[in-house]
C-alpha positions as CSV (number, residue, x, y, z in Angstrom):
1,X,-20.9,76.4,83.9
2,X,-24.5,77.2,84.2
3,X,-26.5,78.4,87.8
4,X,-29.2,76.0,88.7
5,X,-32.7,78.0,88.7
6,X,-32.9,80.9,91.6
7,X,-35.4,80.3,93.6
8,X,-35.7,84.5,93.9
9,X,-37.8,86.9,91.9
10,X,-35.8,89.7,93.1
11,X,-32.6,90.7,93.7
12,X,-33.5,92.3,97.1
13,X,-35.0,89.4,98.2
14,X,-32.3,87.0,97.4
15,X,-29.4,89.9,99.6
16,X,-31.9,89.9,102.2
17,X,-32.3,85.8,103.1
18,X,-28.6,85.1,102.5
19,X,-26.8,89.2,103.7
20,X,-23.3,88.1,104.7
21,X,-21.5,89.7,107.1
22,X,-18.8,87.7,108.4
23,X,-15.4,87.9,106.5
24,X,-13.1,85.5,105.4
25,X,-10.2,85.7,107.6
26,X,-7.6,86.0,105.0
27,X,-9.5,89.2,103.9
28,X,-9.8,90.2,107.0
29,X,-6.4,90.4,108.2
30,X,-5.0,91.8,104.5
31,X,-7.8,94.6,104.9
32,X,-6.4,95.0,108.9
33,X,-3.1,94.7,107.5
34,X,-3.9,97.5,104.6
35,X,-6.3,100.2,106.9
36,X,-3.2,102.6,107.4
37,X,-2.8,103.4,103.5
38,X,-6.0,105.2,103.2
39,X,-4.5,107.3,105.5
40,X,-1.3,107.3,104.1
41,X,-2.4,107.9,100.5
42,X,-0.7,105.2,98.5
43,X,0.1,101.4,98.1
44,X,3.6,100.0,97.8
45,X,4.7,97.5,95.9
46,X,4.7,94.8,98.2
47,X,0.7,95.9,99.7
48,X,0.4,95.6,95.6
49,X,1.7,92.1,95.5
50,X,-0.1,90.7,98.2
51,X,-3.5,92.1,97.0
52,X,-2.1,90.3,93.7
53,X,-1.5,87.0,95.5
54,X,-5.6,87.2,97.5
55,X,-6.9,88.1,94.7
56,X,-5.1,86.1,91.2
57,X,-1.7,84.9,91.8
58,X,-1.7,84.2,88.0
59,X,-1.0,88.3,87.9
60,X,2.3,88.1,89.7
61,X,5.0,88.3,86.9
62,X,2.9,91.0,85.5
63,X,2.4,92.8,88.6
64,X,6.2,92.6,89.4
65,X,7.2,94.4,86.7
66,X,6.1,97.7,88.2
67,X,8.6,99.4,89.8
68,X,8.4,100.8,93.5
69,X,8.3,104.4,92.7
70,X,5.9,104.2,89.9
71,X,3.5,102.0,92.2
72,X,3.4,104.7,95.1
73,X,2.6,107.5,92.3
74,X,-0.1,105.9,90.5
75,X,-1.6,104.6,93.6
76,X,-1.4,108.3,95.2
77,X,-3.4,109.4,91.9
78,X,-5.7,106.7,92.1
79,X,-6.3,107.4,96.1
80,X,-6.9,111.5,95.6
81,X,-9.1,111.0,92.4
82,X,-12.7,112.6,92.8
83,X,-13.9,110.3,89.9
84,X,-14.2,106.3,90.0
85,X,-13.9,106.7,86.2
86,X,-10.4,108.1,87.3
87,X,-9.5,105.8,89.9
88,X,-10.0,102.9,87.6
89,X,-7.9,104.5,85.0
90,X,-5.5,105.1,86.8
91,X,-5.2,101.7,88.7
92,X,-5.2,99.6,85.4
93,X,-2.7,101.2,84.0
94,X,-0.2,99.2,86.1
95,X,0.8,95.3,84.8
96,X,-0.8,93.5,85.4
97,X,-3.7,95.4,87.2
98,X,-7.4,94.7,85.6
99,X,-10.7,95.6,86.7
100,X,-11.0,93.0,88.9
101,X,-7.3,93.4,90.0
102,X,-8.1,97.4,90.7
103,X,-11.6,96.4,92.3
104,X,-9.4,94.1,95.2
105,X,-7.2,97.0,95.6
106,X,-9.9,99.6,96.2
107,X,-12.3,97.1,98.1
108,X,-9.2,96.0,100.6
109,X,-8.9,99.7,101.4
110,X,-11.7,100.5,101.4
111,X,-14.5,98.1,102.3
112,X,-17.2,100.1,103.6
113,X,-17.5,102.1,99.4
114,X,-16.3,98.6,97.3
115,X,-16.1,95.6,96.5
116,X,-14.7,93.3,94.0
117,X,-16.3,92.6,90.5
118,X,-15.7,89.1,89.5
119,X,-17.5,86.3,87.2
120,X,-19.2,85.0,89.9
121,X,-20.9,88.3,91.4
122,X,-21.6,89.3,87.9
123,X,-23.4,86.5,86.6
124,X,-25.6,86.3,89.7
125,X,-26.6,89.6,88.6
126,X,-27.0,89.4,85.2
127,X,-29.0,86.0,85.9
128,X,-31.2,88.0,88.0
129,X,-31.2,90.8,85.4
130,X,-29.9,93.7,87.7
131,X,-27.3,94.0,84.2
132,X,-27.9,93.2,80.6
133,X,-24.0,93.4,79.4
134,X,-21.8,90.8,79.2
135,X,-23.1,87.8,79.9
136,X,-19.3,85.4,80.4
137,X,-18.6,88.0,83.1
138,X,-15.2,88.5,81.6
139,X,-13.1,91.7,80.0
140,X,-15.3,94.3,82.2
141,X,-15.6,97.9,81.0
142,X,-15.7,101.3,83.3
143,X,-19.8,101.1,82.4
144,X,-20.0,98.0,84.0
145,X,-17.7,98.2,86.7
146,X,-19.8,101.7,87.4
147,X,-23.2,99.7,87.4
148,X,-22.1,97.0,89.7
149,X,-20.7,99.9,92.1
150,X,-24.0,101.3,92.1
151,X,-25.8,98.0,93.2
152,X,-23.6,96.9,95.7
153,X,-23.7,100.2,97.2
154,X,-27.5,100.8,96.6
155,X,-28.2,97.8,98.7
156,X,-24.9,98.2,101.5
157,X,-27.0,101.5,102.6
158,X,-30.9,99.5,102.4
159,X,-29.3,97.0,104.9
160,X,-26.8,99.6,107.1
161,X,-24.2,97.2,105.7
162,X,-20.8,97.4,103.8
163,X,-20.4,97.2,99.6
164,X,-18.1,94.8,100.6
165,X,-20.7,93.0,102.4
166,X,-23.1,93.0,99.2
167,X,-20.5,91.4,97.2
168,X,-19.7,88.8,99.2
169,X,-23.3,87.9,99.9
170,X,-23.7,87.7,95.5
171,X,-20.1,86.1,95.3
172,X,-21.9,82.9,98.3
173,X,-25.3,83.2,96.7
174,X,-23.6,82.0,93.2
175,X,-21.1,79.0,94.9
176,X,-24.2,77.7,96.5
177,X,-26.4,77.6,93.1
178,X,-23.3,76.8,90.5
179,X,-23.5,73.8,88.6
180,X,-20.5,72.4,87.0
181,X,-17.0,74.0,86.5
182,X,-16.6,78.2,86.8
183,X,-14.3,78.4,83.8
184,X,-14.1,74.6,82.0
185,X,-12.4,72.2,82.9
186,X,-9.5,73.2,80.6
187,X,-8.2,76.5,82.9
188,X,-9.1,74.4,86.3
189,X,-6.7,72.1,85.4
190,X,-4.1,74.3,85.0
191,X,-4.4,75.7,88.3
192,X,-6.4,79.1,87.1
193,X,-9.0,79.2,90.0
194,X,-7.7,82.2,92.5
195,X,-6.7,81.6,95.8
196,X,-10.1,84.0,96.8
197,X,-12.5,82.0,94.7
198,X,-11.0,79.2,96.7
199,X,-11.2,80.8,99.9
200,X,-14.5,82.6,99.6
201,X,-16.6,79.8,98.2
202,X,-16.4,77.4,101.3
203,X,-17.6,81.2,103.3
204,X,-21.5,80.8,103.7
């Protein structure tokens, strides 16, 4: 899988022809459907299994392993953390939670301060060379996690706009330029593309 060649200099300049700010309804209604556990201070297992399902329903025998309790007081810890460094800790040490997994579960409840880190935001950026890490996009660290925070939000306040915003317009901007097959063609076939790369790709 290879991007075809940006027609953008800068990063800025690409977010600021293509900014989106119209959700994908599924999002939508799971971040509508998730607004009271800000306020409430945790996730349950079943909010955890749903963000599972929008975000890689390939998780979901590993995410169902965590019992109800222990969801609620990892979650609560996660939630009250000060430190992202903490949050993420704390969040991936559930089954079947990664970094990408823990970036859905803050960005759903939180949408105005996240976003989700994926292969296809992450390339775009490291194609643009806003990072210099990682180039498959794959196995993310808290450093790059951090870094990717730090851009989405950098350019969320430049345009009075969400993070989540920002990622979505990067996640678009890469659908629109990709050539060939996100993963190879041996994990397409066996059904490994997520129901949001699905969703979000046709979201312009």
């Amino acid at each position: 899988m290879a991007l075809t060649k940006l027609p953008y200099k800068r990063l800025q300049h690409l977010v600021g022809l293509h900014l989106s700010t119209v959700e994908d309804a599924h999002a939508a209604a799971l971040i509508k459907e998730l607004s009271a556990v800000r306020k409430r201070g945790c996730l349950t297992r079943a909010e955890l299994i749903k963000v599972c399902k929008w975000k890689s329903a390939r998780a979901i025998r590993h995410i169902r392993h965590n019992q109800a309790r222990t969801v609620i007081n990892v979650t609560t810890a996660a939630f009250g953390a000060r430190s992202e460094q903490k949050k993420l800790s704390l969040l991936t040490s559930l089954h079947g939670v990664s970094v990408p997994m823990a970036s859905a579960i803050l960005m759903l409840t939180n949408p105005v301060r996240y976003g989700v880190i994926d292969i296809r935001v992450w390339r775009l950026l490291y194609t643009m060379g806003a990072v210099t890490t990682n180039a498959d996009g794959a196995g993310f660290s808290f450093r790059e996690w951090y870094r990717f925070l730090t851009i989405i939000r950098f350019f969320a306040g430049k345009y009075g706009v969400t993070a989540r915003d920002i990622e979505r317009t990067l996640f678009n901007v890469h659908a629109r330029y990709q050539r060939g097959l996100l993963y190879g063609s041996r994990r397409l076939r066996s059904g490994s593309q997520s129901p949001r790369q699905n969703r979000l790709a046709r979201v312009t």
